[in-house]
VEXZA-605543 format. One line per 2 residues: number of its first residue (from 0); for each residue x negated, y, z negated of C-alpha. Coordinates in steps of 0.05 Angstrom, whole numbers, plus 5000, padded with zeros to 4 digits. Layout:
<pts>
NUM = X:Y:Z | ...
</pts>
This chain:
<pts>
0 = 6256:3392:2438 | 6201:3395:2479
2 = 6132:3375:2481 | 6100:3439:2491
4 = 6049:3464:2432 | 6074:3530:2403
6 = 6018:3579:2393 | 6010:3630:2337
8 = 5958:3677:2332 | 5968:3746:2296
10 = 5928:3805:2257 | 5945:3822:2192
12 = 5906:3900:2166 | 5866:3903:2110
14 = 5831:3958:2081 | 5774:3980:2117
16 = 5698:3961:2092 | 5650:4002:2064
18 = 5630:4026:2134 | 5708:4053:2152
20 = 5710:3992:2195 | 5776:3973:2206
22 = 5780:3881:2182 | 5833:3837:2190
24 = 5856:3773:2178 | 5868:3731:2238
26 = 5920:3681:2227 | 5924:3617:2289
28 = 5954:3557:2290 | 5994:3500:2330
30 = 6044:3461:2319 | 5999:3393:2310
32 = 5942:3436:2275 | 5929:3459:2207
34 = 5937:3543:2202 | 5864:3568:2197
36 = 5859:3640:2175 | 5793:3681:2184
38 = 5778:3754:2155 | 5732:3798:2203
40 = 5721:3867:2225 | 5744:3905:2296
42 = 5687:3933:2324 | 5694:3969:2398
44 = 5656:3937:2467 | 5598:3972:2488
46 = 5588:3971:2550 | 5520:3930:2566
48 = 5517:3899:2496 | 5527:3830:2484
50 = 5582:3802:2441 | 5548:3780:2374
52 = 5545:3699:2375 | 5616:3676:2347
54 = 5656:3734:2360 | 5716:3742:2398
56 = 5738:3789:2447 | 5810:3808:2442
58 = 5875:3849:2456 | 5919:3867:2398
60 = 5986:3876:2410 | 6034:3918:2356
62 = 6085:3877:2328 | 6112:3904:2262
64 = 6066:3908:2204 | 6024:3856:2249
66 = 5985:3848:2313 | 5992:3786:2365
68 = 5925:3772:2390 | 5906:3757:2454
70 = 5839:3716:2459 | 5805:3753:2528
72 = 5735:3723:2513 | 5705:3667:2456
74 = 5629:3674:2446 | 5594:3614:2435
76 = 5570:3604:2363 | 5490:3595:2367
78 = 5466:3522:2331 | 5430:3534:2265
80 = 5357:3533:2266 | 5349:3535:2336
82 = 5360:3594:2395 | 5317:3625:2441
84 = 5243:3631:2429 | 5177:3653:2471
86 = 5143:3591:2512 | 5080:3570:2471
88 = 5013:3569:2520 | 4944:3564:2499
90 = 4914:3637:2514 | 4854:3603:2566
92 = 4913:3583:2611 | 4947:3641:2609
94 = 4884:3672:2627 | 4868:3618:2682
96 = 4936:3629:2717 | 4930:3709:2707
98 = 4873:3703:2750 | 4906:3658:2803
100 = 4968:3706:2812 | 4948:3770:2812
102 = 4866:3752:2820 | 4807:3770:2778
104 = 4800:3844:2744 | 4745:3882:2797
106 = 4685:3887:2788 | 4662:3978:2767
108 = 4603:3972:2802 | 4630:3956:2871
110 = 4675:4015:2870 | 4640:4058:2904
</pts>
């Protein structure tokens, strides 16, 4: 036998949510890993939309009363407590560089 891993990954139906979103449960393992099984919902791309953080991006594939699933793209699962937030700058310097970039608001009374 050989040393290669053999890969499983398949979708099994369910009955859609409340929605009429089509879920699943995805079904993966290897042959030196436990089987970890998942239930989520399909949901189409949209063009210009990110992928919500830990979703994945796949091809199904018919195959009986299943689907074999094709991993195209895994989306990073954000760390809890943390992600993206605005810089925090005291509003004088924001007002001090303001000035420097695009220069001091003119003056009304030397606009004519």
């Amino acid at each position: 036998m050989s040393d290669e891993k053999i890969t499983r990954d398949v979708a099994v139906p369910l009955p859609p949510d409340s929605n009429g979103n089509m879920r699943i449960m995805r079904v993966r393992g290897t042959d030196t890993r436990p089987v970890e099984a998942q239930v989520g919902v399909l949901m189409p791309v949209q063009d210009g939309k990110p992928i919500p953080p830990g979703a994945d991006y796949v091809h199904l594939k018919p195959n009986g009363e299943h689907f074999d699933v094709d991993t195209i793209y895994s989306s990073p699962i954000k760390p809890s407590g943390g992600g993206w937030k605005p810089l925090s700058v005291s509003p004088e310097k924001f007002a001090s560089n303001w000035d420097r970039i695009f220069g001091k608001k003119p003056d009304p009374s030397e606009w004519n």
